[in-house]
N, C-alpha and C positions, 0 to 999 in steps of 0.2 A: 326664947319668947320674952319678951320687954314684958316691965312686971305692971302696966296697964293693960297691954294684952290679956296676962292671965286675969288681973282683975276683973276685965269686959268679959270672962269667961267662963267666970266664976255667977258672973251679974246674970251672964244668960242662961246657963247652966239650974239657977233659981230660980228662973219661972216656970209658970204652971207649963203641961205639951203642949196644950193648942198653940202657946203664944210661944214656944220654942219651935213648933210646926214652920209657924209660918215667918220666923224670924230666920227657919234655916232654907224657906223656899227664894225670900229674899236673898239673900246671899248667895245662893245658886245661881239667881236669874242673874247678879251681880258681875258672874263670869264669864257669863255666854256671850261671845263675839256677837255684836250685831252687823258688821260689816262696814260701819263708817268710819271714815278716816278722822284723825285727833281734829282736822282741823272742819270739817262737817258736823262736827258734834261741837266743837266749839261756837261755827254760826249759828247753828241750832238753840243754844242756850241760851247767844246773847239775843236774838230772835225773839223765843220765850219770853225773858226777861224785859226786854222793850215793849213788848206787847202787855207783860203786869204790869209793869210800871204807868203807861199811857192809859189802862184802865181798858185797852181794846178786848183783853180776854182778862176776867173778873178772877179765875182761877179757883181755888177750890178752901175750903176750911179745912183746917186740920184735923175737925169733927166728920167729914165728909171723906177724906182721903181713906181715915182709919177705922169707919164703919164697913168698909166696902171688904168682901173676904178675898182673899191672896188667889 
């Protein structure tokens, strides 16, 4: 294990359980196949990202993402 690794491990390892809960629910969901191919997931993003950008979809706060529970 590269010794950022362990550092990022040590970092998560020190927080309170709720926020270890759901920092390891994250990471689970992280490896679940969704079924789309590298390159549907790539249109998909720059998709997204065109659409922040042009202001079509407003997108979210970072206070809004991280209020919402896992």
């Amino acid at each position: 294990m590269a010794i950022s690794s362990i550092y990022l491990a040590e970092e998560a390892l020190s927080l309170p359980p709720q926020q270890r809960e759901q920092l390891a629910k994250l990471l689970m969901q992280s490896l679940q196949d969704d079924g789309r191919s590298d390159e549907e997931i790539t249109a998909a993003l720059r998709s997204r990202l065109s659409d922040l950008k042009s202001g079509k979809d407003a997108g979210m706060s970072f206070e809004a993402v991280f209020a919402e529970p896992l």
